[in-house]
C-alpha positions, 0 to 999 in steps of 0.5 A: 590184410595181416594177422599179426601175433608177432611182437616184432614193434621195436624193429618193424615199426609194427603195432603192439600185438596182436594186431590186423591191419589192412595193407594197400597196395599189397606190401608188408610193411606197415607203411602199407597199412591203411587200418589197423586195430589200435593196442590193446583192442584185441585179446590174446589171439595164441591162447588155443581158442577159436576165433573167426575173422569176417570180413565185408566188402563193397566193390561199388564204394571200395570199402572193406569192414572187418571184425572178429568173433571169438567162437563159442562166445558171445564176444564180437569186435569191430576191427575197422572200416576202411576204403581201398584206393584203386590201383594206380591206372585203374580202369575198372576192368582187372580182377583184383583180390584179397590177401590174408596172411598170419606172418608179415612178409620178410620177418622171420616170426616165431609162434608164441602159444599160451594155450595148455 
């Protein structure tokens, strides 16, 4: 999964930012995404306050729900609900986990903060 605050769209492909996207199998190019918040329907995620990412997964039906709470207020957005395929020769039995990343793989990628 990404946070991604970068505006990098006119060379990655990437949404407008900000944006959170759930990438299977674990790549960084948005290719990969199998989720991801459509433009516009996140606030500004580099203004200084504090925002908290839930996460829910079902491991008997693979599905992952996600959504953000902006801390300190009442505000709480949906993300997406998403089901993850199984892995290529998946027999039921490996471990498999979750990533979380703020940066997406090999860009490079500034901070942008508006925070005073």
């Amino acid at each position: 999964m990404a946070v991604d605050t970068f505006c990098s769209h006119d060379f990655a492909a990437d949404p407008a930012v900000p944006h959170i996207s759930v990438h299977s199998p674990p790549d960084a190019h948005h290719r990969y995404a199998l989720a991801s918040t459509r433009e516009g329907a996140l606030p500004s995620l580099n203004d200084g306050r504090l925002f908290v990412l839930k996460l829910l997964f079902d491991g008997r039906d693979r599905k992952l729900w996600g959504s953000l709470v902006v801390k300190g207020e009442d505000e709480h957005l949906p993300l997406w609900d998403v089901y993850i395929p199984a892995p290529e020769g998946d027999v039921g039995k490996e471990d498999w986990w979750f990533g979380i990343t703020g940066s997406c793989g090999g860009l490079w990628q500034k901070v942008r903060s508006n925070a005073s």
